[in-house]
C-alpha positions as CSV (number, residue, x, y, z in Angstrom):
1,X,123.7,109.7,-24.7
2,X,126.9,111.1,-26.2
3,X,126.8,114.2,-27.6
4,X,129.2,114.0,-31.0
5,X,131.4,117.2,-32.3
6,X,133.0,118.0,-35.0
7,X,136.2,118.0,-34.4
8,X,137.7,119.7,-37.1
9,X,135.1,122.7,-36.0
10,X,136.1,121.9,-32.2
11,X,140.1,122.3,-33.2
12,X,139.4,125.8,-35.2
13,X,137.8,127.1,-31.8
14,X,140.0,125.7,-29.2
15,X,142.8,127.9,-32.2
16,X,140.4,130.1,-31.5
17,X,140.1,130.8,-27.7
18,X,143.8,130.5,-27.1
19,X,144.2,133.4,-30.2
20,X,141.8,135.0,-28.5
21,X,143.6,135.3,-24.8
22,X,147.2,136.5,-27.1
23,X,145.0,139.5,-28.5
24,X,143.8,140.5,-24.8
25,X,147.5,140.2,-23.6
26,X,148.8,142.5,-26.7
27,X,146.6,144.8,-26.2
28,X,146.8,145.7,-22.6
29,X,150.5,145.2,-22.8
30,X,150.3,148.2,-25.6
31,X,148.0,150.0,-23.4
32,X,148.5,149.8,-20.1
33,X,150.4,152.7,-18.5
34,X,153.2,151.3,-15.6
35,X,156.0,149.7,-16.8
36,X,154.8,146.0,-14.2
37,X,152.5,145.6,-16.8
38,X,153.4,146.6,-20.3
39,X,157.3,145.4,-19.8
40,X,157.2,142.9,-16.6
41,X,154.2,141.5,-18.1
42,X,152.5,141.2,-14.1
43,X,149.2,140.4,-15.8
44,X,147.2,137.1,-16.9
45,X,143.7,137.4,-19.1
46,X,141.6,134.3,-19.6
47,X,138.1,133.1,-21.0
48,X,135.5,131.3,-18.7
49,X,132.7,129.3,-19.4
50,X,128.8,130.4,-17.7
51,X,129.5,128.8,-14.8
52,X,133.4,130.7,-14.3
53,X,135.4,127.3,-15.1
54,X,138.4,128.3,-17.2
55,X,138.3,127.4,-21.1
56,X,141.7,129.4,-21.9
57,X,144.3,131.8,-20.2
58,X,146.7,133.7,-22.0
59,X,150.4,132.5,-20.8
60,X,151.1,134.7,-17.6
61,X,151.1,134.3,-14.1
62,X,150.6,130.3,-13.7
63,X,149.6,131.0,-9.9
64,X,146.7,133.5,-11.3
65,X,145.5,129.9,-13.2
66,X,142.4,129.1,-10.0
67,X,142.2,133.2,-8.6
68,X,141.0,134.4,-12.0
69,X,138.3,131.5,-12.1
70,X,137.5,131.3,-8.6
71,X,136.9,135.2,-8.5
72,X,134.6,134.9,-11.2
73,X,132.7,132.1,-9.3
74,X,132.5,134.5,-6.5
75,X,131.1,137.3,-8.7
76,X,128.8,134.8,-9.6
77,X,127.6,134.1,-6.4
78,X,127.0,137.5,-5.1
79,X,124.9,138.8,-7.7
80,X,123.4,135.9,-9.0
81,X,123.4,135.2,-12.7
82,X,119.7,137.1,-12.7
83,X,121.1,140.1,-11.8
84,X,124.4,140.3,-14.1
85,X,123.6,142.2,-17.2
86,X,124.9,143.1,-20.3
87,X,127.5,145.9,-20.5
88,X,128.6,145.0,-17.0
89,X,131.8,145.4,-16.4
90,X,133.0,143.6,-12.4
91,X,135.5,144.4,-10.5
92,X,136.8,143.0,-7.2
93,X,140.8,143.0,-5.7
94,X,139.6,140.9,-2.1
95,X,142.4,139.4,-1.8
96,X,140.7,136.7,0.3
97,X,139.0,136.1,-3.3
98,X,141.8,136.3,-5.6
99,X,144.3,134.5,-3.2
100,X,146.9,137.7,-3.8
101,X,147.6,141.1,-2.7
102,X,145.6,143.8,-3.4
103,X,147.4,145.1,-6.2
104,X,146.1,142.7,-8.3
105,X,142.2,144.3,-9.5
106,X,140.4,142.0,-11.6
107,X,137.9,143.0,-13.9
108,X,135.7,140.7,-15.8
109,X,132.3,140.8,-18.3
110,X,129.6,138.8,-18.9
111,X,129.1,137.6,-22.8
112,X,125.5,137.5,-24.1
113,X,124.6,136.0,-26.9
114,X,121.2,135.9,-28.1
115,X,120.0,137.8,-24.7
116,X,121.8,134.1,-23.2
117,X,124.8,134.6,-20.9
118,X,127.1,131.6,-22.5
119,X,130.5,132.9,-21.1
120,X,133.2,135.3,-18.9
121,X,136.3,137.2,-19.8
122,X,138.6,138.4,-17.4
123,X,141.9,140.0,-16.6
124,X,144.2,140.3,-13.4
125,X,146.9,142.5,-13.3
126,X,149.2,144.3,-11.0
127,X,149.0,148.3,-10.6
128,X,151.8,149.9,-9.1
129,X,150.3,151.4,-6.2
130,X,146.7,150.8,-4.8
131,X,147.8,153.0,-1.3
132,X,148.4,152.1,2.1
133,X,152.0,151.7,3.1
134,X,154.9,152.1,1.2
135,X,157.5,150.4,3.2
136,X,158.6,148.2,6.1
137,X,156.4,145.2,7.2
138,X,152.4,145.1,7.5
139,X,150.6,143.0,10.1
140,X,147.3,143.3,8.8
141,X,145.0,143.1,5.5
142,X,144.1,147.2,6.6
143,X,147.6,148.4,6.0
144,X,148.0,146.8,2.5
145,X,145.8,149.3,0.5
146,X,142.6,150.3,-0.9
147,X,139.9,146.9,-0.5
148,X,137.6,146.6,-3.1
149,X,134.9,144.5,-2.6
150,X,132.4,143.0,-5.6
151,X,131.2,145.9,-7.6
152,X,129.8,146.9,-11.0
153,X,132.5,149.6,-11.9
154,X,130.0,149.7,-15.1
155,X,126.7,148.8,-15.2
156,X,124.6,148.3,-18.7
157,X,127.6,150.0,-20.3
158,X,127.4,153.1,-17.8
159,X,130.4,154.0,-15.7
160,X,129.6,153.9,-12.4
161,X,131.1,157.1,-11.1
162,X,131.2,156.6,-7.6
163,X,133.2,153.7,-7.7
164,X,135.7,155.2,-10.0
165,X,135.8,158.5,-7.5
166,X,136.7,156.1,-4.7
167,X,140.0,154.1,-6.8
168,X,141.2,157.4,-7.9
169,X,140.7,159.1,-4.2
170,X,142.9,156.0,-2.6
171,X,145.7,155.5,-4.9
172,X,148.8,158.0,-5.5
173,X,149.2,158.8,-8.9
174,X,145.5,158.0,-10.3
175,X,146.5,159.2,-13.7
176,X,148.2,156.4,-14.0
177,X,146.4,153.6,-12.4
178,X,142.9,155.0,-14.0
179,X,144.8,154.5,-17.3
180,X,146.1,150.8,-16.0
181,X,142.2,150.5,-15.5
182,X,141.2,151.3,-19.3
183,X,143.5,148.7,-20.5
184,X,142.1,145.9,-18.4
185,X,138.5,147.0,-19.5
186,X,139.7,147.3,-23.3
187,X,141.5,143.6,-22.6
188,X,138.5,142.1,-21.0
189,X,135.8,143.7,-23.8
190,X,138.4,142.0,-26.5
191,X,138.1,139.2,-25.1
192,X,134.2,139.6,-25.4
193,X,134.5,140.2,-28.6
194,X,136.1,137.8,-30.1
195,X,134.2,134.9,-28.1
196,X,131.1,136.5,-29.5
197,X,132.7,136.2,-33.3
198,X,132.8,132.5,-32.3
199,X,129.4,132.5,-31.6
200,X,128.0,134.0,-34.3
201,X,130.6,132.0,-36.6
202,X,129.7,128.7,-35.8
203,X,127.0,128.5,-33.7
204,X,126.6,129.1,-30.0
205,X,125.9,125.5,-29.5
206,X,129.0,124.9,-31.5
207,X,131.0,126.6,-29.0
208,X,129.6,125.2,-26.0
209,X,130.0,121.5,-27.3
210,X,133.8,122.2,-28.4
211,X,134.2,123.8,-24.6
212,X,133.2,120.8,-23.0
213,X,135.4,118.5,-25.8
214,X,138.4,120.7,-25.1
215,X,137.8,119.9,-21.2
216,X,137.2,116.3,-21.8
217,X,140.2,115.9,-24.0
218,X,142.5,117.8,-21.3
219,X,140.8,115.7,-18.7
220,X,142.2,112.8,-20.7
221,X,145.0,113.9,-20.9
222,X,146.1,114.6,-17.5
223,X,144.9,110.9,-16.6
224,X,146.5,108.9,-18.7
225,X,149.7,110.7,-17.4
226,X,148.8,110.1,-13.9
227,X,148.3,106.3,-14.5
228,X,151.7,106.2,-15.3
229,X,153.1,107.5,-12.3
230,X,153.1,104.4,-9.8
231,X,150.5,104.0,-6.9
232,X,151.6,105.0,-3.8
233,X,152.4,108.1,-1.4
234,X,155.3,110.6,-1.5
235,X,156.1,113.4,1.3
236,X,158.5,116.0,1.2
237,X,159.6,118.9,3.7
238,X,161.0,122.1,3.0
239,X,161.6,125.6,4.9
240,X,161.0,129.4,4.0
241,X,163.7,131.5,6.5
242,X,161.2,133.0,8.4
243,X,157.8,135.4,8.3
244,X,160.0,139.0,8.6
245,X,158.6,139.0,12.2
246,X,159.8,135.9,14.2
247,X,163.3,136.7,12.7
248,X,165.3,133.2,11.8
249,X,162.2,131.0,12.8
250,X,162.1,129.0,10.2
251,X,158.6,128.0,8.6
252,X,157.7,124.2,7.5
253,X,156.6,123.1,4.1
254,X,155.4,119.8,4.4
255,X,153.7,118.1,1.4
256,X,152.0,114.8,0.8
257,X,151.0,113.8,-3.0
258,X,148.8,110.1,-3.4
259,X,148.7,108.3,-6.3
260,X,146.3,106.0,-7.2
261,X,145.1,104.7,-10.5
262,X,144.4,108.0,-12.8
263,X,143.5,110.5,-9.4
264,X,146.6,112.5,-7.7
265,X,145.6,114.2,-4.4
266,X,147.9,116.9,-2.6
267,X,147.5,117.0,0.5
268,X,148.6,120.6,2.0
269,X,147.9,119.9,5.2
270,X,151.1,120.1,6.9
271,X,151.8,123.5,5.1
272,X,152.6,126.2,7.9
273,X,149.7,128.2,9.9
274,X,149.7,131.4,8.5
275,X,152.6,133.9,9.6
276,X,152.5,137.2,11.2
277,X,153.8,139.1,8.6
278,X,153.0,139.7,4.9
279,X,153.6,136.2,3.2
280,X,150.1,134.8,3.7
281,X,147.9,134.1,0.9
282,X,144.3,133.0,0.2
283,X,142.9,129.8,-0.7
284,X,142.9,129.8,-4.1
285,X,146.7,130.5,-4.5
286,X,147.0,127.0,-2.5
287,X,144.8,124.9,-4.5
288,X,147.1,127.1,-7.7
289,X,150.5,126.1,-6.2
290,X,149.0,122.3,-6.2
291,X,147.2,122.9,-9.9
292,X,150.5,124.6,-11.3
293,X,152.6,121.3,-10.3
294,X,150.2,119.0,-11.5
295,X,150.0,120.7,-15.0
296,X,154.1,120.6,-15.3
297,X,153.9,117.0,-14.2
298,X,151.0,115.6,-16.3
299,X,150.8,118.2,-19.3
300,X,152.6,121.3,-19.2
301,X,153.1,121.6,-23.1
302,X,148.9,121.0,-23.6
303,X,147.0,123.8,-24.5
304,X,144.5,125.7,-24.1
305,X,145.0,125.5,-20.1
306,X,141.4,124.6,-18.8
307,X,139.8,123.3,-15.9
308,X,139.2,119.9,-18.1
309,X,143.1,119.4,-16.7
310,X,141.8,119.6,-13.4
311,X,139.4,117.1,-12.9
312,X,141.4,114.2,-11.7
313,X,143.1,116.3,-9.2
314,X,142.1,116.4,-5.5
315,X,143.3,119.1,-3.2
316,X,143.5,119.0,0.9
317,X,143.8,122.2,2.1
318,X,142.2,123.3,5.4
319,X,141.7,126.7,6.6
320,X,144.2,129.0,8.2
321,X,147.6,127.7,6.5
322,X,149.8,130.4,5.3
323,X,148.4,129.6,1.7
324,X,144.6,129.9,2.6
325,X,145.0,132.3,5.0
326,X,141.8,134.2,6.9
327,X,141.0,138.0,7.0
328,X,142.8,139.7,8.7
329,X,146.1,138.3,7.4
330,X,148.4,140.5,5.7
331,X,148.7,139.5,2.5
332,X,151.0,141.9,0.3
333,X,153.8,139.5,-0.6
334,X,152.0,136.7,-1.6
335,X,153.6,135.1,-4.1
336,X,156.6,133.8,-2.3
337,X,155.9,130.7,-0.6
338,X,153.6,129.1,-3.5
339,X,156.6,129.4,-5.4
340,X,158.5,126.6,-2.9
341,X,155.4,124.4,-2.4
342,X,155.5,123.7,-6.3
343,X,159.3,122.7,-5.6
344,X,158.0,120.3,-2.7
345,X,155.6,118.2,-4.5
346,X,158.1,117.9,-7.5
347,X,161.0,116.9,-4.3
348,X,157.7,114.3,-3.4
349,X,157.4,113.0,-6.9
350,X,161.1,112.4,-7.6
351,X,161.3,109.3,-6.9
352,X,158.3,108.6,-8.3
353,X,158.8,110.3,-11.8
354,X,162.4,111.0,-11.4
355,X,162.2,112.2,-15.2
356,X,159.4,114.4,-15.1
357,X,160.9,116.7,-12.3
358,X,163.3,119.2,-11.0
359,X,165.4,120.4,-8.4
360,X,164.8,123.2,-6.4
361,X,165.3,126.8,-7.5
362,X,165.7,129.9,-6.6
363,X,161.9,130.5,-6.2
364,X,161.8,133.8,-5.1
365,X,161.2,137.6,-7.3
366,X,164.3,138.6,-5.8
367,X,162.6,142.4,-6.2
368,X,162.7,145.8,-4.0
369,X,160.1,148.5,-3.6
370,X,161.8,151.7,-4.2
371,X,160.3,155.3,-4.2
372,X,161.5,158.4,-3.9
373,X,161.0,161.9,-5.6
374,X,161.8,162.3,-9.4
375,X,164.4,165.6,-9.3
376,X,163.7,165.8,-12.7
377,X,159.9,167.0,-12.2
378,X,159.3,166.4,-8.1
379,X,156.6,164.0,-8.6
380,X,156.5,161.1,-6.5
381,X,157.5,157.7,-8.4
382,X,157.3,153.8,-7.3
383,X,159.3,151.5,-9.0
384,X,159.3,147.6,-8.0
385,X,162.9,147.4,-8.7
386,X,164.8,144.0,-9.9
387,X,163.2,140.7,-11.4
388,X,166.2,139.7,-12.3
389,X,165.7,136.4,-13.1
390,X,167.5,133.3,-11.3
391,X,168.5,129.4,-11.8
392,X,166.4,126.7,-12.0
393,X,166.7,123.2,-11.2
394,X,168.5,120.6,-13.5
395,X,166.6,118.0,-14.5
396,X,167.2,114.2,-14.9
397,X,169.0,114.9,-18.2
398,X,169.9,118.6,-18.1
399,X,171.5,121.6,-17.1
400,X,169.3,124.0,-14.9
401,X,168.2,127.3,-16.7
402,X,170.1,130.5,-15.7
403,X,168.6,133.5,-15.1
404,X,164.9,132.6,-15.4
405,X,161.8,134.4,-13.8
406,X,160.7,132.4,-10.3
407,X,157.7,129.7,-11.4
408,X,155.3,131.7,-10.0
409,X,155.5,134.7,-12.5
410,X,156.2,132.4,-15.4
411,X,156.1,134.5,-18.3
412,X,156.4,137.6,-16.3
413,X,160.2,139.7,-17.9
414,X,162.3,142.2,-16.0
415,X,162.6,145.9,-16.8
416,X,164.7,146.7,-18.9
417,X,167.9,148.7,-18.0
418,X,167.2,151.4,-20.4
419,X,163.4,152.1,-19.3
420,X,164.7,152.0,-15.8
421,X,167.0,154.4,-16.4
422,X,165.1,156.9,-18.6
423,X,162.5,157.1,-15.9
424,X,164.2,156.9,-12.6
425,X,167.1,158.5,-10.5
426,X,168.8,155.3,-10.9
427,X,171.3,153.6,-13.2
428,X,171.6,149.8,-13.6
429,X,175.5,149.3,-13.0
430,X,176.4,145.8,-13.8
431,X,173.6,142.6,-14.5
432,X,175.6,139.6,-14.6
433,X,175.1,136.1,-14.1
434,X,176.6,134.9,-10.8
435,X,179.4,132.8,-10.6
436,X,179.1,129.4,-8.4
437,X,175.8,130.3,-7.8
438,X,174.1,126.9,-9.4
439,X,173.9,123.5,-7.3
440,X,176.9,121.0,-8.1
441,X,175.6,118.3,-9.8
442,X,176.3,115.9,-12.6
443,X,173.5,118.1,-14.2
444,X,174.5,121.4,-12.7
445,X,171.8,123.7,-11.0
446,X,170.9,126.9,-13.6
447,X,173.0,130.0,-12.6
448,X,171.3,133.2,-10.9
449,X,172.2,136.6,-11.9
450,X,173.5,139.7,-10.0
451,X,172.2,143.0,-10.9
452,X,174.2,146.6,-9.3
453,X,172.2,150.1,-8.8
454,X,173.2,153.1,-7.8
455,X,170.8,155.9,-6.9
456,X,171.4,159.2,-8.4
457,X,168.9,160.5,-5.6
458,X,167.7,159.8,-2.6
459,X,165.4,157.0,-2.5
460,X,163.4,154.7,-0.1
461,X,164.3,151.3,-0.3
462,X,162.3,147.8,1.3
463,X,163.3,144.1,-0.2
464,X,161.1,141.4,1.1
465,X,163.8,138.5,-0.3
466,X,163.5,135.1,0.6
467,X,165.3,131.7,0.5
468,X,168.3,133.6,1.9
469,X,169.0,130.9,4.6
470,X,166.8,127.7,3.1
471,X,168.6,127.0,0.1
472,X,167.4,125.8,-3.5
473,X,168.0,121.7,-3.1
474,X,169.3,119.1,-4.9
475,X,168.3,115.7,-5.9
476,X,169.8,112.4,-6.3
477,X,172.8,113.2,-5.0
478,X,173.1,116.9,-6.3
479,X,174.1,119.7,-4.2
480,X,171.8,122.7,-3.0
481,X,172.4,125.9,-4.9
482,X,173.0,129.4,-3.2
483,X,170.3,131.1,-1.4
484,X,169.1,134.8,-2.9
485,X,170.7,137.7,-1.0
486,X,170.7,141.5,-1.1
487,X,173.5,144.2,-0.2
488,X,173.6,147.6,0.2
489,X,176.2,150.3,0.0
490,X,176.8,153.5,1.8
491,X,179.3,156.1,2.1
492,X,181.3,153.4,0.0
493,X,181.1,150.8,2.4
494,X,179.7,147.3,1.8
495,X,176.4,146.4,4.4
496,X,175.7,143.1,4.3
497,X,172.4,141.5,5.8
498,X,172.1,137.7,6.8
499,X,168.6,138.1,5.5
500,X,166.8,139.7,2.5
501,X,164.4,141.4,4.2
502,X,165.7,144.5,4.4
503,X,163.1,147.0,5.3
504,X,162.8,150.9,5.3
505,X,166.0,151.6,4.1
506,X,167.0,155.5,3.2
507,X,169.3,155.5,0.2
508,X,171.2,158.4,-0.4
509,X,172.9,159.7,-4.0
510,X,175.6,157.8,-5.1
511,X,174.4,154.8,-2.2
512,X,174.6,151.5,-4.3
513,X,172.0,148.7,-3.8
514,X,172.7,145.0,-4.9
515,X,170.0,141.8,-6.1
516,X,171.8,138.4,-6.1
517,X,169.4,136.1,-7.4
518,X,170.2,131.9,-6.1
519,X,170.7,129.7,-8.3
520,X,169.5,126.3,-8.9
521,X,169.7,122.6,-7.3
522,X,171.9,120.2,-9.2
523,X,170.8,117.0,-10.2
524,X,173.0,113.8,-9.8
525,X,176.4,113.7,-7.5
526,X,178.7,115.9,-8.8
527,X,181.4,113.6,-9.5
528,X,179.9,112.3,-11.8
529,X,180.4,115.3,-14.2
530,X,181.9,115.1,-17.6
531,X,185.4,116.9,-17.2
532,X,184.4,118.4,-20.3
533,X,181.5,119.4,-19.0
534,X,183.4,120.9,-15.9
535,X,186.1,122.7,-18.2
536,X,183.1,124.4,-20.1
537,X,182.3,125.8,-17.3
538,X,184.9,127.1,-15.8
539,X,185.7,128.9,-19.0
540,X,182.7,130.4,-19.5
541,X,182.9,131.5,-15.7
542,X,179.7,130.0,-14.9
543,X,181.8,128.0,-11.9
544,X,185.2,129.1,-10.3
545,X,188.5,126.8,-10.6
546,X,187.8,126.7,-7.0
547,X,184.8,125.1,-6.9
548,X,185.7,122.9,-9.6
549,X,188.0,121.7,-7.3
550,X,185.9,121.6,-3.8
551,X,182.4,120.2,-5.3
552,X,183.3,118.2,-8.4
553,X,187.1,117.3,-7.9
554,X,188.6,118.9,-11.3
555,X,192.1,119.8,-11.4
556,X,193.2,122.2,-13.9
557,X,196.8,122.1,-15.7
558,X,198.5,126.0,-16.4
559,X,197.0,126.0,-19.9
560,X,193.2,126.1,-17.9
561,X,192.4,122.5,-19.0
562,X,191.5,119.7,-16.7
563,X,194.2,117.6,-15.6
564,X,192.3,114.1,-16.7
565,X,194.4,111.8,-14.0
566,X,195.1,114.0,-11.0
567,X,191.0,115.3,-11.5
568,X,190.3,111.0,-11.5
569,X,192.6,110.3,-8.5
570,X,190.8,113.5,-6.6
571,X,187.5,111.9,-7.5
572,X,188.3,108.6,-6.2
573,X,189.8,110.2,-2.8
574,X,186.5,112.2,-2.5
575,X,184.3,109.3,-3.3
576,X,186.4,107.5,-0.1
577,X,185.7,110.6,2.5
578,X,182.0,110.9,1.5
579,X,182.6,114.3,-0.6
580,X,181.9,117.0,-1.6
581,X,179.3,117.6,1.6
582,X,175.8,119.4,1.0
583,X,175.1,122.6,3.0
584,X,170.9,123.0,2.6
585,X,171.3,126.1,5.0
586,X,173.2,129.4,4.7
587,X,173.4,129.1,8.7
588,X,173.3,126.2,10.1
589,X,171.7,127.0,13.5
590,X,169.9,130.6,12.7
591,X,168.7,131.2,16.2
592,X,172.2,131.5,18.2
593,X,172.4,134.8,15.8
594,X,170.1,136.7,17.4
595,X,167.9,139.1,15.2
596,X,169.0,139.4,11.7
597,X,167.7,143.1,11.4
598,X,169.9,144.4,14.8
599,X,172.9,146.2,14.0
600,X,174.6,144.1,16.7
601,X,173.0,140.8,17.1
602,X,175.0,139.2,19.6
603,X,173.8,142.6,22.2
604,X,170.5,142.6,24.0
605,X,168.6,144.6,20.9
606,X,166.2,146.3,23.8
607,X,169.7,148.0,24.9
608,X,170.1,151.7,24.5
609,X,173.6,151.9,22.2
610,X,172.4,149.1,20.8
611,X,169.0,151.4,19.5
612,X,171.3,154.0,19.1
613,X,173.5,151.8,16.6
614,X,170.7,150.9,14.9
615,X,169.1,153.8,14.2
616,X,172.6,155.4,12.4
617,X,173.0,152.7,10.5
618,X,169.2,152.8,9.3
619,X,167.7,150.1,10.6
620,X,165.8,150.3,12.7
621,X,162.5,150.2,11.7
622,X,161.6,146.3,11.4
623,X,158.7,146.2,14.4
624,X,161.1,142.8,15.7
625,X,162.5,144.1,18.8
């Protein structure tokens, strides 16, 4: 027997929930204390049903979209719904739970109504610091920081001291992660409250039958946009440059996506092992990577998102892979490879959908940790500096986006110049987009950016950058975009690094560190460009005269116009000689290099001068050697 709703009643509380998850966001964006959260918006809250399946999240983090519901499950299942009680308030930051790093705590409360547990509200967000070490590369879960396990950090509405003693004992400057850990409560207990108002509004039973029509509709959703994507399977490959260990050894993404009627099934299988160093992450940011393309691809625009989407999604993902990683993995930069396996099951799909999807982009923060000592009081700060933003990958149709926040951080901003500024020893010289940085294409690859800081004091500086080497790709005939890539500046000279992981750096005043942010993939060859188009560019400076020339055969009269017949007779020559070539790689063959990190990579690195050159020029501390 069908159970019928209203659904005039079931639209006002589907309004509802996703109203609901806005107010939690607003209010710990206006209360939270470090600037990742209230300005880079490194936070997602959400609403979960009894059982921890999602009914809304607030627009955030899309690879938070299974960790938030999965950690709830996993609350769940260690106390038992028995033992959970009103005024509760749970915390865990396993990252073996969540499927991140152990910045990200998570707090959520149980909603009673009628003495009848009917629901969850929850909220993961990033602190700035949660100990352990502050620079160069970690090789285990036990150097990454304070491990909470699953706790009652209130119980019946008490505050359970102990708890609270341990966070502020482990972290270095608890003043301000203790007031990061207020605003989550206050988000979470919002979110309680206003689920409750729908209770009492319209009836619990109300509530629950519009939660299981707002899964049913999203379930229908998502099929009925699968059954038009034809039967069959698609496989892609892609690379990330390398773990920050095994220096140039370059890691395999392999993806298989199977189509048949109204299911999908990724199958993850051939994603890498997990890596020595610090790019691992747990299961549940795996099955999110898989979940997050599926929602672009069958409804990105439907809303609330809910695990009703879900249901006609399978997902193969065996233990051990770098994206469901076992303790004791280290885990601290997460997010980066996730990022490129959404890129690889929309590279599956093109063909497939070739509508529906984009080229690769730059999928990468493109941040550094820096800390130092504030000269204006002493104190100690840590700033993640950068998300600057990058290109995205044009589309069937369409230009990529510039300088656009990597897909796994969505609706995640960068800090602004001024607050940087106003609270650290640095100032923001130039942040630019970056010319010839987007994939040729007859739909050119979104631009990345280029951002310039000089320290005004010494500071310690560590950028974990990938997608230096492994380029953001191209489809149908488009070209791959620049990789990311970070420089620094000393003395007044120019250090450049053929990777971005540039660990335990010193920084002296007036040193000068630069983020360049890769662009996107273009889409289509490039010769196929309107010459408008083309001279558009080049005027605005998005693309040099130069590469107007080399990748989409445009010749420009004195006036800065394209020359309409010598640019046509340049096309047809290229056409004829099987140009303009594709370069997927910054190096072609990474390994005759040596190690990236060695001051003189073509010298034995275990050689004495050699340490000795290292060590002056400051680098020396990368555990590769």
């Amino acid at each position: 027997m069908t159970t019928r709703h209203d659904p005039v009643v079931t639209e006002i509380i589907r309004n509802g929930f996703i109203a609901a998850t806005e107010e939690m966001k607003t209010n710990l964006m206006r209360t939270a204390y470090n600037m990742i959260i209230y300005e880079a918006l490194d936070f997602t809250v959400g609403l979960f049903d009894r059982d921890g399946n999602t009914v809304s999240i607030g627009l955030g983090l899309p690879m938070f979209i299974r960790g938030m519901s999965e950690t709830i499950k996993a609350k769940i299942a260690h106390f038992g719904i028995e033992n959970i009680d009103p005024g509760d308030v749970l915390l865990t930051n396993d990252a073996y739970t969540t499927g991140s790093h152990l910045n990200h705590m998570t707090f959520s409360v149980p909603i009673f109504h009628d003495g009848e547990l009917i629901g969850f509200s929850g909220c993961m967000a990033h602190w700035q610091d949660i100990g352990g070490s502050l620079g160069g590369m970690t090789r285990d879960i036990f150097a990454e920081g304070l491990q909470m396990p699953i706790v009652k950090a209130w119980k019946k509405g008490e505050p359970n001291d102990d708890i609270l003693r341990v966070i502020r004992m482990n972290v270095r400057i608890p003043e301000r992660a203790m007031g990061d850990l207020r605003a989550q409560v206050a988000a979470v207990k919002t979110g309680e409250k206003r689920f409750l108002e729908l209770a009492q509004k319209y009836g619990r039973d109300a509530v629950l039958g519009a939660i299981e029509a707002i899964f049913d509709h999203a379930e229908a959703v998502a099929r009925e946009s699968v059954r038009q994507i034809p039967d069959g399977t698609y496989e892609a490959e892609s690379f990330m440059d390398d773990d920050g260990v095994d220096s140039g050894k370059r890691i395999p993404m392999r993806v298989k996506v199977i189509v048949a009627t109204d299911r999908m099934t990724i199958d993850l299988t051939g994603i890498s092992a997990e890596v020595k160093g610090f790019y691992n992450s747990g299961i549940t940011a795996g099955r999110s990577a898989a979940q997050v393309a599926f929602k672009c691809i069958t409804s990105g625009r439907d809303l609330p998102i809910n695990d009703g989407t879900f249901r006609s999604l399978d997902i193969i993902l065996p233990p051990g892979k770098v994206v469901s990683a076992q303790r004791p993995a280290p885990m601290r930069w997460w997010m980066t490879y996730p990022m490129t396996i959404v890129d690889t099951i929309f590279k599956a799909l093109a063909p497939a959908v070739p509508t529906r999807v984009i080229a690769g982009h730059h999928a990468d923060l493109v941040v550094a940790n820096i800390n130092g000592r504030n000269p204006r009081d002493g104190k100690l700060f840590i700033y993640l500096g950068g998300l600057i933003g990058g290109g995205w990958g044009a589309k069937h149709g369409e230009d990529g986006m510039s300088a656009t926040i990597a897909i796994n951080d969505g609706d995640t901003h960068n800090g602004p110049s001024e607050q940087v500024e106003a609270k650290y020893p640095l100032i923001v010289e130039s942040y630019a987009l970056r010319e010839d940085s987007g994939g040729a294409g007859k739909h050119r690859g979104g631009l990345g950016t280029e951002q310039v800081v000089r320290a005004l004091d010494e500071i310690s500086f560590n950028a974990q950058i990938e997608r230096v080497d492994c380029r953001p790709w191209g489809l149908f005939g488009g070209l791959s975009a620049l990789g990311n890539e970070v420089q620094l500046q000393r003395n007044g000279e120019d250090v450049r690094f053929p990777t971005g992981k540039v660990l335990a750096q010193f920084l002296k005043k007036g040193d000068v560190y630069t983020l360049r942010s890769g662009g996107g993939g273009g889409c289509g060859t490039p010769l196929d460009r309107k010459l408008d188009d083309v001279e558009n560019d080049v005027r605005q400076g998005y693309v040099s005269a130069e590469a107007a020339h080399q990748f989409y055969g445009v010749e420009f009269n004195a006036d800065g116009r394209a020359d309409r017949a010598r640019s046509e007779a340049l096309r047809r020559d290229m056409k004829r000689r099987g140009l303009p070539k594709d370069r997927p790689f910054a190096r072609e063959d990474f390994s005759r290099f040596g190690c990236p990190h060695c001051a003189f990579p073509t010298l034995d690195p275990r050689a004495e001068p050699t340490l000795r050159a290292a060590a002056a020029a400051g680098l020396g501390n990368f555990r590769c050697c």
